[in-house]
C-alpha positions in Angstrom: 49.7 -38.2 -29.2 47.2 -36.4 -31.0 48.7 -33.1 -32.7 45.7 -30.8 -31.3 45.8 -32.6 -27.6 46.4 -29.8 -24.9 49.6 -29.3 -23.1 50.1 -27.8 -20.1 53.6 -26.3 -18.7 54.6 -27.1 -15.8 53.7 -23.4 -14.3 50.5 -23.6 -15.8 49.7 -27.0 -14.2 50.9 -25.0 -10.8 48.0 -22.4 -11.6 45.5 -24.9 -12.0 46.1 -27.5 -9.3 47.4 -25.4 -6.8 50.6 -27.6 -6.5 53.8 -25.9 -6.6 56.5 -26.7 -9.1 58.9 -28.1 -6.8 56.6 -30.3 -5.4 55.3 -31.6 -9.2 59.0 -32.5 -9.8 59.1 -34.1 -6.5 56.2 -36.2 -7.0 58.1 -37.3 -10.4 62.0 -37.8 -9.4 61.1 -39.4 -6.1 57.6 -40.8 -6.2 57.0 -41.4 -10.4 53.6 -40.4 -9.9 53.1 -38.7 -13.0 55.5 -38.7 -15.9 54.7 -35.7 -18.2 55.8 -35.2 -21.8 59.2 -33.2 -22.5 59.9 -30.3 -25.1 63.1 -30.6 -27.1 64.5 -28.4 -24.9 63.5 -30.7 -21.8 60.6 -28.3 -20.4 58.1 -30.8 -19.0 54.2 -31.0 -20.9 51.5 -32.2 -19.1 48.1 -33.8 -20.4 44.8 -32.6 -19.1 44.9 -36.5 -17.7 47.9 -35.6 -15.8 46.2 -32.7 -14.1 43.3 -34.7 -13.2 46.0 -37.3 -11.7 47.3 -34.6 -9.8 44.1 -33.5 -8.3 43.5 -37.2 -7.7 47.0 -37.4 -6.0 45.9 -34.0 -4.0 42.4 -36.4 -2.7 44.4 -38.7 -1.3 47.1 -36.3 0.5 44.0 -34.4 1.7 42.7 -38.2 3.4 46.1 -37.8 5.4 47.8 -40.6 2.9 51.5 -40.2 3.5 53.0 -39.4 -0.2 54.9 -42.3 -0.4 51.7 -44.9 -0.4 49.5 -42.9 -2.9 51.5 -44.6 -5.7 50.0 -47.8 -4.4 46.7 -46.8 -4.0 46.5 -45.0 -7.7 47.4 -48.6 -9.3 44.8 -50.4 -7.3 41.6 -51.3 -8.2 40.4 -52.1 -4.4 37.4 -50.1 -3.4 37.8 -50.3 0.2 41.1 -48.4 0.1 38.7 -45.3 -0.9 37.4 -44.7 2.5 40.8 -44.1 3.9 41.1 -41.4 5.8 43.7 -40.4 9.2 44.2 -37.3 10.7 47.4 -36.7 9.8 50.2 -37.5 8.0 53.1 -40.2 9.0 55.8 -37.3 9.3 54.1 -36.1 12.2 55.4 -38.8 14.3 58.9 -38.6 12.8 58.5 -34.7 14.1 57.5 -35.8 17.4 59.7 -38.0 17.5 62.7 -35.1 16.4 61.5 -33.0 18.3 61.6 -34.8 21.9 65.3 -35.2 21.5 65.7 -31.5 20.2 67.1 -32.9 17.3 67.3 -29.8 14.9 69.2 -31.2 12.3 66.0 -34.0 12.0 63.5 -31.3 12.5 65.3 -29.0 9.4 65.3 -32.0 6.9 61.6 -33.6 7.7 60.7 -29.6 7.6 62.0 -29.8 3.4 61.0 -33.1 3.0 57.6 -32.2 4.0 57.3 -28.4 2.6 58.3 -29.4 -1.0 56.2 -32.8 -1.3 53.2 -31.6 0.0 51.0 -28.6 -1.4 50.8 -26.0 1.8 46.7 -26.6 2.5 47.8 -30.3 3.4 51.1 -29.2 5.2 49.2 -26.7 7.9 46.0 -29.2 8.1 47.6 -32.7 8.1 51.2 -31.3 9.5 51.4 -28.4 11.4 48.3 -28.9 13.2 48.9 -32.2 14.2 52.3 -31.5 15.7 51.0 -28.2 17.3 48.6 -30.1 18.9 50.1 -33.6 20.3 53.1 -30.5 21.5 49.8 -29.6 24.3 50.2 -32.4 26.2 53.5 -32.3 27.2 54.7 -30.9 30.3 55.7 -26.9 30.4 59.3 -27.1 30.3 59.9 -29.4 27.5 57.0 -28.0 25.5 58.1 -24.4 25.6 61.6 -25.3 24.0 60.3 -28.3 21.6 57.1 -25.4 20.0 60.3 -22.8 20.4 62.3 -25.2 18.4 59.5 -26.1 16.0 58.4 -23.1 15.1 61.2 -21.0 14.5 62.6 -23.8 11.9 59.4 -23.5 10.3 59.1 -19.8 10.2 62.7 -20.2 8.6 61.9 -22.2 5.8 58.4 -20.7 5.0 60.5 -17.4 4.8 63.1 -18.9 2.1 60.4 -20.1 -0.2 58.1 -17.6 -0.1 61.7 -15.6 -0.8 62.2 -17.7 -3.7 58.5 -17.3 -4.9 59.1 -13.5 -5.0 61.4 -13.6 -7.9 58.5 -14.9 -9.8 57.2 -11.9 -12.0 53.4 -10.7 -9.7 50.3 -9.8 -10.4 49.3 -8.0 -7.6 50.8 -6.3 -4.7 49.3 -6.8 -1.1 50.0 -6.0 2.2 49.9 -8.5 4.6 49.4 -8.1 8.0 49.6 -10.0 11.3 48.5 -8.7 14.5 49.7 -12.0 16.8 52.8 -12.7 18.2 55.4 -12.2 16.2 56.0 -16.0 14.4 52.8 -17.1 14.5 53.0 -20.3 11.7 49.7 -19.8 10.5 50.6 -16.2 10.1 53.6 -17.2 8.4 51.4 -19.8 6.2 49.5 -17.5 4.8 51.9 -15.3 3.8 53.5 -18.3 2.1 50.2 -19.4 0.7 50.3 -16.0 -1.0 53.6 -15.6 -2.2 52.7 -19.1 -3.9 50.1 -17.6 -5.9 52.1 -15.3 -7.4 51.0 -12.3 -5.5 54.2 -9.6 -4.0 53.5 -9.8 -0.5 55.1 -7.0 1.9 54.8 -8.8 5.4 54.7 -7.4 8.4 54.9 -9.5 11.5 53.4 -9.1 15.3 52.2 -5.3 14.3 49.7 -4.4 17.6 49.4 -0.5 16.8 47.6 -0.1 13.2 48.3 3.3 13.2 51.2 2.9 11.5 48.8 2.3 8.6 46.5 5.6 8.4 48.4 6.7 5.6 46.3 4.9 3.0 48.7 2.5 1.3 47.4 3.1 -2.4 50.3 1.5 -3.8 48.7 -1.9 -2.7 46.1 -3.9 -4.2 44.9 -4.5 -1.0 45.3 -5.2 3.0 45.2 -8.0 4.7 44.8 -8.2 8.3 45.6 -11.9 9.8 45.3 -12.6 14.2 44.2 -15.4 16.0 43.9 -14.0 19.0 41.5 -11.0 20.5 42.0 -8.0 20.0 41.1 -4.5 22.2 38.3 -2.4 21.4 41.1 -0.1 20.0 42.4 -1.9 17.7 39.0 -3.1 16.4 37.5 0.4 15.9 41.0 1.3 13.6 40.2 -1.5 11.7 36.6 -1.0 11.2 37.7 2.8 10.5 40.3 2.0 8.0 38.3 -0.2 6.2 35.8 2.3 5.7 37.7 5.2 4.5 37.7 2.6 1.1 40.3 3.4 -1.8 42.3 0.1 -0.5 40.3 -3.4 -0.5 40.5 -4.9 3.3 40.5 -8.3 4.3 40.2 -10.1 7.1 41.1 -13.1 8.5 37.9 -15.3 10.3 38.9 -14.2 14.2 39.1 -10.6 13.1 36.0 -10.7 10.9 34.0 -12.3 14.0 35.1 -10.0 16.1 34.4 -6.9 14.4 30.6 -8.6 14.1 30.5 -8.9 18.0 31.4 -5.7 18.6 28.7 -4.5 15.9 26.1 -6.6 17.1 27.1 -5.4 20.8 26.5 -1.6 19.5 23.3 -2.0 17.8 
């Protein structure tokens, strides 16, 4: 090793990558993906070829590759393996599976399996999506309690990380939000997706009357409104207000953002 090579702690790689550090350390103990260097005092190093690894390991989860076959593919010199690409990832069908039998137990560990192995972009587009989805096309009954049971065990671990995130020291402070149902996962994502980044998040869930916010909260950064859903002409013409009056940055999630443009263009 070359004395002025760069190394890279393990919250640093975190930073750059976007991977957490409980899914870096995953990706070594379980997978050996990436073996970084160790301090004296057993703090990992990594080399700027490690962090390209790790971007390269993040292409292939992105494709839908389940983590336990990128190994594989990273030691093969086949070309056609490159255009692999699926829809989702293979712990969908283990959820579906845990989930027909209301099997909460199964649902809780695939839930940690899945949430510390995979970076959250690839959880909500390869994962929760997926399982949301196939959930559609079974009958009312059994589809109320398996979503029911699905999404309150996700909404329970989301909250524990993004719990254990907060200890970290933040940057930033930032109020977050949602104006859906209360336990909404994407809601609940994007808090997490937050928290992850080091921001101090104040959540607060299924909030329908914003006047709870005309007191401008200076001691935030700024707001951000998350919903999925439409929203009344009241509630749009607060948040237009409110973002207005200025001091505070606003932002908004797509749905709210498009809807605040229809109702402008509407106007004019």
């Amino acid at each position: 090793m070359a004395c002025n090579e760069t190394l890279y702690a393990i919250r640093e790689v975190a930073d750059l990558t976007g991977v957490k550090p409980v899914t870096l350390r995953a990706w070594q103990r379980r997978y050996n993906l990436i073996q970084p260097q160790r301090t004296d005092k057993g703090h990992r190093l990594y080399t700027p070829e490690d962090v390209e690894r790790i971007n390269t390991i993040q292409g292939w989860l992105s494709k839908g590759v389940s983590i336990g076959k990128v190994k594989s593919l990273l030691d093969s010199d086949t070309i056609f393996q490159a255009n692999i690409e699926t829809e989702q990832l293979e712990e969908v069908s283990e959820m579906l599976d845990a989930l027909s039998h209301l099997n909460g137990s199964k649902v809780d560990k695939i839930l940690t399996v899945v949430l510390k192995e995979y970076p959250l972009e690839i959880v909500e587009s390869k994962f929760v999506v997926p399982v949301l989805n196939a959930a559609e096309f079974l009958k009312v009954g059994p589809k109320a309690i398996q979503l029911s049971l699905f999404r309150t065990s996700l909404v329970q671990k989301l909250a524990v990380m993004s719990a254990l995130d907060s200890t970290r020291k933040k940057a930033e402070s930032v109020l977050f939000v949602s104006m859906d149902v209360a336990g909404n996962p994407f809601a609940w994502l994007n808090y997490a997706k937050l928290a992850e980044q080091g921001v101090s998040v104040t959540f607060l869930d299924g909030v329908e009357d914003l006047s709870v916010l005309q007191t401008e909260p200076s001691s935030f950064v700024s707001v951000q409104l998350f919903a999925e859903k439409s929203l009344s002409e009241k509630q749009l013409e607060s948040i237009r207000i409110q973002r207005e009056r200025g001091e505070v940055l606003w932002k908004l999630s797509p749905v709210i953002e498009h809807l605040l443009e229809d109702k402008e263009s509407i106007e004019t």
